[in-house]
GUVEX-767437 format. One record per atom (N, C-alpha, C, O): residue number from 1; residue in three letters; x, y, z. Coordinates in pm, whole numbers, plus 32768, in hexadecimal, padded with zeros to 4 digits. Example, Ala and Ser with C-alpha at 12.3 -4.5 7.8 and 13.67 -1.06 7.14 Angstrom:
<nodes>
+-----+------+------+-------+------+
| seq | type | east | north |   up |
+-----+------+------+-------+------+
|   1 |  Ala | 8527 |  7DC7 | 830C |
|   1 |  Ala | 84CE |  7E3E | 830C |
|   1 |  Ala | 8528 |  7EB6 | 830C |
|   1 |  Ala | 8590 |  7EB4 | 834E |
|   2 |  Ser | 8505 |  7F1F | 82C4 |
|   2 |  Ser | 8557 |  7F96 | 82CA |
|   2 |  Ser | 850A |  8003 | 8313 |
|   2 |  Ser | 853D |  8072 | 8324 |
+-----+------+------+-------+------+
</nodes>
This chain:
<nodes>
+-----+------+------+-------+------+
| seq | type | east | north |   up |
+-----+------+------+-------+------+
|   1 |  Unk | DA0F |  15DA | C3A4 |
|   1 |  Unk | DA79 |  1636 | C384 |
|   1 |  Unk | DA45 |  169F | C323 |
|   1 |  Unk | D9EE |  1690 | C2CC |
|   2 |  Unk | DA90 |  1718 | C345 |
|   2 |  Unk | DA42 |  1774 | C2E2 |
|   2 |  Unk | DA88 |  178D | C270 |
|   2 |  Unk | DB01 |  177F | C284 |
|   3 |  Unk | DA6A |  17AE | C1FB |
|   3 |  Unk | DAC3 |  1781 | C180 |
|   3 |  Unk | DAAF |  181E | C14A |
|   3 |  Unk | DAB0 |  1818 | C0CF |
|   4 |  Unk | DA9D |  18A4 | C175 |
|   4 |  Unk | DA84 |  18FF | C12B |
|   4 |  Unk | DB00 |  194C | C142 |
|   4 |  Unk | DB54 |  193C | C19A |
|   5 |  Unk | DAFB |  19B5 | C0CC |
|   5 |  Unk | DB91 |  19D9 | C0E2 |
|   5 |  Unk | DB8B |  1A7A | C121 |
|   5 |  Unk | DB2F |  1ABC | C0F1 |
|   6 |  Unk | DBCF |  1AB3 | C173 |
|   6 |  Unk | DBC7 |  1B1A | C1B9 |
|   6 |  Unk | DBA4 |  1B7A | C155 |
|   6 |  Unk | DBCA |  1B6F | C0E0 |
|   7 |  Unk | DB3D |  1BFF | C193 |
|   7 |  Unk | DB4F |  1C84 | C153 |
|   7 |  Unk | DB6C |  1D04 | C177 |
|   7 |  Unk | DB40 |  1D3B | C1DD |
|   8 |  Unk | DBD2 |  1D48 | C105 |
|   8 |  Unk | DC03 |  1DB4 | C14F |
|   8 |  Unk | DBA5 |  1E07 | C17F |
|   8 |  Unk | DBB5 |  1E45 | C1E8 |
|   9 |  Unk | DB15 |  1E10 | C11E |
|   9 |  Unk | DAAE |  1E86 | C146 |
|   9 |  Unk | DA35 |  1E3F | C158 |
|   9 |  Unk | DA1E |  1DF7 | C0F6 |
|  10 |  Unk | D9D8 |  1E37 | C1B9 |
|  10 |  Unk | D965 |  1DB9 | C1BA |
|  10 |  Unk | D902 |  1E74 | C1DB |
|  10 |  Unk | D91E |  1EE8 | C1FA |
|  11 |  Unk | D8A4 |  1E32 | C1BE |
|  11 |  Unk | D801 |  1E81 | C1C8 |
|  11 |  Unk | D812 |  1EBB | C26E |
|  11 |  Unk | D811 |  1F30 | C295 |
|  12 |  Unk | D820 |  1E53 | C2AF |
|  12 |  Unk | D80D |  1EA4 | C314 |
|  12 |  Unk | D898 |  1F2C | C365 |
|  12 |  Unk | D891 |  1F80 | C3BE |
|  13 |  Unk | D8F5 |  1F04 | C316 |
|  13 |  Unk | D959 |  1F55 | C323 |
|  13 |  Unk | D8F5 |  1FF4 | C2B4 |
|  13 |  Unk | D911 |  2067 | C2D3 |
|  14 |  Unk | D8AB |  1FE1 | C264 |
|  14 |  Unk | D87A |  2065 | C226 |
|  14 |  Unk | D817 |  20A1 | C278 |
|  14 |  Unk | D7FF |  2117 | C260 |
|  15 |  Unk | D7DE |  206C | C2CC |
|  15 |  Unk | D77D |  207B | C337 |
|  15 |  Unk | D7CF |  20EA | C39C |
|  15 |  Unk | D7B4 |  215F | C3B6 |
|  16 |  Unk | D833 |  209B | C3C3 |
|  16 |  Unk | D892 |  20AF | C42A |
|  16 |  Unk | D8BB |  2176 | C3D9 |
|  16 |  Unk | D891 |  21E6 | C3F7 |
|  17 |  Unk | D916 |  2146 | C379 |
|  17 |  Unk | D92A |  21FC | C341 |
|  17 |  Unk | D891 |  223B | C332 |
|  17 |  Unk | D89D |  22AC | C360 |
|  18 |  Unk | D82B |  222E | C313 |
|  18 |  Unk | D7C9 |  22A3 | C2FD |
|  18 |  Unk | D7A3 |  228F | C390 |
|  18 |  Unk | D759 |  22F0 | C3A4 |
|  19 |  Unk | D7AA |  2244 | C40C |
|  19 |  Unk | D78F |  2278 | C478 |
|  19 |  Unk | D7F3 |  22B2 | C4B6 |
|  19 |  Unk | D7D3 |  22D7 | C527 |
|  20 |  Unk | D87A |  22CE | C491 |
|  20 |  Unk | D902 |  232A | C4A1 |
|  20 |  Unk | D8E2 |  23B9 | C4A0 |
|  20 |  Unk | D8EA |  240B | C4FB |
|  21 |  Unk | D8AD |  23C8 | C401 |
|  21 |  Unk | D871 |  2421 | C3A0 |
|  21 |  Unk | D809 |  249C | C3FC |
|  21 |  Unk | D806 |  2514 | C41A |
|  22 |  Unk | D7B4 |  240B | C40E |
|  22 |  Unk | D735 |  2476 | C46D |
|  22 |  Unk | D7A5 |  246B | C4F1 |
|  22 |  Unk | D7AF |  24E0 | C515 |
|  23 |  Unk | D7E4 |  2430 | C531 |
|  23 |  Unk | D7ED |  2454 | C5C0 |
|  23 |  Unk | D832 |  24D1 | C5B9 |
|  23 |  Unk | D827 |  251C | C61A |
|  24 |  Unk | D882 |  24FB | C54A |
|  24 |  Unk | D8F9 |  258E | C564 |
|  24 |  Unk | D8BB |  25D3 | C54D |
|  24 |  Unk | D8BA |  2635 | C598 |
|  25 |  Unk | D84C |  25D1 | C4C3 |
|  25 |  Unk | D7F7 |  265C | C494 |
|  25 |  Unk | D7B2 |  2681 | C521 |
|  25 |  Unk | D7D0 |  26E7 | C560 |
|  26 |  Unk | D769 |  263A | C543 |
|  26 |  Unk | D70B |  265F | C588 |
|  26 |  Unk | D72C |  262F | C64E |
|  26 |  Unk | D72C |  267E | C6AD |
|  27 |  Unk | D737 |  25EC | C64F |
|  27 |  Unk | D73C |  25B7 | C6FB |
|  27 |  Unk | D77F |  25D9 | C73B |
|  27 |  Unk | D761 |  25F2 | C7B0 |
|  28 |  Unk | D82C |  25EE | C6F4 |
|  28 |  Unk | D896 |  2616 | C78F |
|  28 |  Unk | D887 |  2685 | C79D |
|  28 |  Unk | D87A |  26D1 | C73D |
|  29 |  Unk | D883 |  26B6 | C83D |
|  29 |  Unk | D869 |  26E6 | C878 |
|  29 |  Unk | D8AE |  2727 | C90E |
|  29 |  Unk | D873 |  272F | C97A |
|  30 |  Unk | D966 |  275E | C8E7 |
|  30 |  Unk | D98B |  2742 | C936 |
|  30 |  Unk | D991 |  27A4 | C9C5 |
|  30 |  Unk | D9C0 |  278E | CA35 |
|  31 |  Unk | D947 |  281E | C985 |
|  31 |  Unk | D913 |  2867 | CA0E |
|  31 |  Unk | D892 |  2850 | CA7E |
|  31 |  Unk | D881 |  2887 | CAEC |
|  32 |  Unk | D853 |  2803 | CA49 |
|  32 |  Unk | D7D9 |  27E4 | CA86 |
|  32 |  Unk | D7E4 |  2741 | CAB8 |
|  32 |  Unk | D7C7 |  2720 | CB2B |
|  33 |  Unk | D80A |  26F1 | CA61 |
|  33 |  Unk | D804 |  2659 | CA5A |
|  33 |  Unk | D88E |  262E | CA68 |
|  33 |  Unk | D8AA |  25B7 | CA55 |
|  34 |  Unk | D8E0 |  267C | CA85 |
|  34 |  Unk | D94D |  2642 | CA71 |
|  34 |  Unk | D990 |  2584 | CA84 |
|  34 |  Unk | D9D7 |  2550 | CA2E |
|  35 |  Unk | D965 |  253D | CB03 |
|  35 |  Unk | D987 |  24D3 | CB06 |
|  35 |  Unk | D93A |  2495 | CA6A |
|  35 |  Unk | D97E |  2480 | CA05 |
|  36 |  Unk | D8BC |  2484 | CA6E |
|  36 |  Unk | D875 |  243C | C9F2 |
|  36 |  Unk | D8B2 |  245F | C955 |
|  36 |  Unk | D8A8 |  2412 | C8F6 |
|  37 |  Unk | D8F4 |  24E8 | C950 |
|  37 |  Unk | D919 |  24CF | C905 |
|  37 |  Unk | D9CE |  24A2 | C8D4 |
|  37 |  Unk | DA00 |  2489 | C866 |
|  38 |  Unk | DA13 |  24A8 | C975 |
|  38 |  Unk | DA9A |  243D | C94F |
|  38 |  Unk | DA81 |  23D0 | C946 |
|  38 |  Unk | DADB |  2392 | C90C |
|  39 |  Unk | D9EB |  2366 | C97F |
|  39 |  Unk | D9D8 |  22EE | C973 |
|  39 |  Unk | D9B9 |  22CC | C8E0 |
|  39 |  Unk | D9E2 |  2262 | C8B1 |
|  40 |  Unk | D976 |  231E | C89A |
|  40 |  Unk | D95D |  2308 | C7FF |
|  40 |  Unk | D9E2 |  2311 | C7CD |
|  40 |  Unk | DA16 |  22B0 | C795 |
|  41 |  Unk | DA30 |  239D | C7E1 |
|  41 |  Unk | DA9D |  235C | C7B3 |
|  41 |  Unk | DAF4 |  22DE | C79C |
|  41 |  Unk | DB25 |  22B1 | C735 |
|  42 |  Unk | DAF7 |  22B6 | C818 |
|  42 |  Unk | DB3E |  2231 | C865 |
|  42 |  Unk | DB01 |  21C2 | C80B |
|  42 |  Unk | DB3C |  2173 | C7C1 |
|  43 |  Unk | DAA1 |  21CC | C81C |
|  43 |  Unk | DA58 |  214B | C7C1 |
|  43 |  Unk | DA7C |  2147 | C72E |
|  43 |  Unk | DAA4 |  20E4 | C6F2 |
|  44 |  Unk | DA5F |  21FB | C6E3 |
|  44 |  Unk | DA8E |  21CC | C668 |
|  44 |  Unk | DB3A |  21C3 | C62C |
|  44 |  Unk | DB5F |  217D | C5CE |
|  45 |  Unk | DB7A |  2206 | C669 |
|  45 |  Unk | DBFC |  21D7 | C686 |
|  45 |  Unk | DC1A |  2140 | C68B |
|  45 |  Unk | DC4E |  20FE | C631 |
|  46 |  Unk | DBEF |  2114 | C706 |
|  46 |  Unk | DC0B |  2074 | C6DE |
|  46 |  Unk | DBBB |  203B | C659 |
|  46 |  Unk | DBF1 |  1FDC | C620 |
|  47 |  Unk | DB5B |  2061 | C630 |
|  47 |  Unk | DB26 |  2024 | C5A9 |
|  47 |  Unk | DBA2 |  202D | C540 |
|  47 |  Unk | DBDA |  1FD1 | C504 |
|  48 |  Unk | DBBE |  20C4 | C53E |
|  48 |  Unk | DC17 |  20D7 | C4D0 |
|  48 |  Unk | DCA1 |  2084 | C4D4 |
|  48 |  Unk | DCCB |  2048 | C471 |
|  49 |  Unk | DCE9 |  2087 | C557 |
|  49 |  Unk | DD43 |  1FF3 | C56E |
|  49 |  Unk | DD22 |  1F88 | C549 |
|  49 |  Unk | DD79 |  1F47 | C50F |
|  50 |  Unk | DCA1 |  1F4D | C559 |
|  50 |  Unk | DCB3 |  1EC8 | C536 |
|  50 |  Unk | DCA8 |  1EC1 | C4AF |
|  50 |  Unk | DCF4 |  1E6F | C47B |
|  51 |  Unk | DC54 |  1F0B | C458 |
|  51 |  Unk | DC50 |  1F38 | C3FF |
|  51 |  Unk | DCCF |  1F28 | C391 |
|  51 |  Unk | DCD1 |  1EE3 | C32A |
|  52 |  Unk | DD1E |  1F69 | C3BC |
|  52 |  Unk | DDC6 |  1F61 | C3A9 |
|  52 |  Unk | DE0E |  1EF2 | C3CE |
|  52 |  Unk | DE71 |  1EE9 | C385 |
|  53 |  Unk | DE08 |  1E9E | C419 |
|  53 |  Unk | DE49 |  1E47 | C421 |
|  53 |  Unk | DE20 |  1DB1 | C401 |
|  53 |  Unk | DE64 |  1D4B | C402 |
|  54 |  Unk | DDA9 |  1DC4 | C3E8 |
|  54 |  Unk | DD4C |  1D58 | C36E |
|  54 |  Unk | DD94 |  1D66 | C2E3 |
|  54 |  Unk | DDC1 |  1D10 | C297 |
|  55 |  Unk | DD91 |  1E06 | C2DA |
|  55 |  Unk | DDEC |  1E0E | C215 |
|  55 |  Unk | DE72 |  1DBA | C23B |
|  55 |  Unk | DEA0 |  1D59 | C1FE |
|  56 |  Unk | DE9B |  1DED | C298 |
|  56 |  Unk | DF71 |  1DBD | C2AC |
|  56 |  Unk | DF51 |  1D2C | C2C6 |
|  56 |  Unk | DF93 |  1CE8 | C277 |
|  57 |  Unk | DF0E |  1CEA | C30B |
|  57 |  Unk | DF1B |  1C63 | C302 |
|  57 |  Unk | DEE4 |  1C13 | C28F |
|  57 |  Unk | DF07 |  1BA2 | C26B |
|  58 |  Unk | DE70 |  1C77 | C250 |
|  58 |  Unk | DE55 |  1BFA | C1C2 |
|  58 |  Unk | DED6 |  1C02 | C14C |
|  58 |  Unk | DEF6 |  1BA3 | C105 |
|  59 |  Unk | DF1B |  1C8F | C14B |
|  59 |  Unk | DFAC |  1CE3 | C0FE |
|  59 |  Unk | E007 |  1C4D | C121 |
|  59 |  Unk | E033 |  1C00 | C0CC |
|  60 |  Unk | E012 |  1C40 | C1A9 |
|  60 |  Unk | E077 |  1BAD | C1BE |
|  60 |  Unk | E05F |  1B3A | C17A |
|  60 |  Unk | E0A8 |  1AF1 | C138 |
|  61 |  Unk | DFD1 |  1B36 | C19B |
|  61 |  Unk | DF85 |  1A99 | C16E |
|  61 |  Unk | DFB5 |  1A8D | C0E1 |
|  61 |  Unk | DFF4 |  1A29 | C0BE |
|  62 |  Unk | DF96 |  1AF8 | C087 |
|  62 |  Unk | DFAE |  1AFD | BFFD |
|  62 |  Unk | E02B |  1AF8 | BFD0 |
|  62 |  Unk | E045 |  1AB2 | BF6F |
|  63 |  Unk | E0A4 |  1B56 | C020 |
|  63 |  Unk | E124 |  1AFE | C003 |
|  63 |  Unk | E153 |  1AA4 | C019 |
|  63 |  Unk | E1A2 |  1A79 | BFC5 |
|  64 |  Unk | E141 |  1A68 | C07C |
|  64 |  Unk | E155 |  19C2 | C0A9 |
|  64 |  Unk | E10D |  1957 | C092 |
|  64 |  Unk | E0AD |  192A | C0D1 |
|  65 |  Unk | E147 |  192E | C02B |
|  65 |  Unk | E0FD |  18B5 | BFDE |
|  65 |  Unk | E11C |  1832 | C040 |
|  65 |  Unk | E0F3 |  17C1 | C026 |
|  66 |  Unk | E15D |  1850 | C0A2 |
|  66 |  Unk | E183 |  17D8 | C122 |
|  66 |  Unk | E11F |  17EA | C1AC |
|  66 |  Unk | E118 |  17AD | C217 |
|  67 |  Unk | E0E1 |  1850 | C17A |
|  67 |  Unk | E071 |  187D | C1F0 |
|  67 |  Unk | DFF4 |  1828 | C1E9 |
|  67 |  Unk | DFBD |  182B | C17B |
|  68 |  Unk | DFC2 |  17E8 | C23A |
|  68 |  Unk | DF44 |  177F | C22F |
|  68 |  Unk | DEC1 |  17B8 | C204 |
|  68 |  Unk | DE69 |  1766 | C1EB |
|  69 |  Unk | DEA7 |  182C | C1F8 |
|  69 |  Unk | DE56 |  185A | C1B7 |
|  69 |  Unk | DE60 |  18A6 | C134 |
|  69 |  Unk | DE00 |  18D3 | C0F5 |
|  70 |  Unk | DEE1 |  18AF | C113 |
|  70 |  Unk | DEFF |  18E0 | C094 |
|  70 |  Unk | DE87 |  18B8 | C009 |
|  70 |  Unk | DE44 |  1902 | BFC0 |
|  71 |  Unk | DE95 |  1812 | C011 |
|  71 |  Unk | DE62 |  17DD | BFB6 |
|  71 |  Unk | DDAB |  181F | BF96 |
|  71 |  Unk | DD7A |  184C | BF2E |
|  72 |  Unk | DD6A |  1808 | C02D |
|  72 |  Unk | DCC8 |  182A | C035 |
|  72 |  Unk | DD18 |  18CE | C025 |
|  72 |  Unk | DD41 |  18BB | BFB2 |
|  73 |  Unk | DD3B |  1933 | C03D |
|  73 |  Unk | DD47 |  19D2 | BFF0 |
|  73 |  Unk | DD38 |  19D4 | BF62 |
|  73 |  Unk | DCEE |  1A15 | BF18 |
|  74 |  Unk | DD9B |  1970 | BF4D |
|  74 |  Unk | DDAA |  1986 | BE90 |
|  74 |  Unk | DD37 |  1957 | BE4B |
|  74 |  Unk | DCFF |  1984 | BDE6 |
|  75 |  Unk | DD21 |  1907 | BE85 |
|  75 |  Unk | DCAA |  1899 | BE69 |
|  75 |  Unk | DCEA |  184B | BDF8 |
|  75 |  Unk | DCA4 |  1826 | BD9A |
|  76 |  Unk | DD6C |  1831 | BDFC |
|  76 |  Unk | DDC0 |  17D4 | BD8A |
|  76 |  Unk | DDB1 |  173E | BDD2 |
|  76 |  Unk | DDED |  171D | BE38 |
|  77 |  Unk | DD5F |  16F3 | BD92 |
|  77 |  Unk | DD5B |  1662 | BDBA |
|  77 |  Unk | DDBA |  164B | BD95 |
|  77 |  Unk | DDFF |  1638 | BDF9 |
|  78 |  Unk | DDED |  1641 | BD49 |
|  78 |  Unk | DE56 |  15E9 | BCD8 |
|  78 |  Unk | DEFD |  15D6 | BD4C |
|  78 |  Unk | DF5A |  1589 | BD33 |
|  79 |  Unk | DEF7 |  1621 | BDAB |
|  79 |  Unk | DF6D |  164F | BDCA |
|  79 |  Unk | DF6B |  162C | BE6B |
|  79 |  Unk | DF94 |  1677 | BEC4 |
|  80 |  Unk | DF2D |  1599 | BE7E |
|  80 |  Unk | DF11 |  1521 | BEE8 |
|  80 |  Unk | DF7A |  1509 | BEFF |
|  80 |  Unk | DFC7 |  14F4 | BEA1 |
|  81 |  Unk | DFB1 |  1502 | BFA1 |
|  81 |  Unk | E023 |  14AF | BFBF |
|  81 |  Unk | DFE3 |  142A | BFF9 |
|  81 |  Unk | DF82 |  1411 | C042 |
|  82 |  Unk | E05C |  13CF | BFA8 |
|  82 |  Unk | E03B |  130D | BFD7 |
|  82 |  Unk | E086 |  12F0 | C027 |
|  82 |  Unk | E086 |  127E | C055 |
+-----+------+------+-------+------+
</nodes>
């Protein structure tokens, strides 16, 4: 079982924005390349969703102290159900 507690921002989500970063400065391309560059879109679009809905579900975890992972978020041992 994995005992770590979710994160809103992990390393590779910073990867993910500075390759956002370079894909708008420089890559899209929508007179010449056009499909390749709605597929970059598409891709980082869904990043940024899940992105978002990782924050709203750990936002739950943390108000619901009846939520089974509440406890591993807080990292409050003390606060064990018997």
């Amino acid at each position: 079982m994995n005992n770590k507690s979710l994160k809103r921002w992990t390393f590779l989500d910073t990867i993910n924005a500075s390759l956002l970063i370079i894909v708008v400065l420089f890559m899209l391309d929508f007179e010449n390349n056009a499909t390749v560059s709605w597929i970059l879109l598409a891709v980082f679009a869904f990043w940024i969703v899940t992105v978002i809905f990782r924050n709203v579900f750990i936002s739950k975890v943390l108000k619901d102290p009846d939520h089974p992972m509440h406890q591993q978020q807080t990292g409050d041992k003390n606060n064990s159900k018997d």
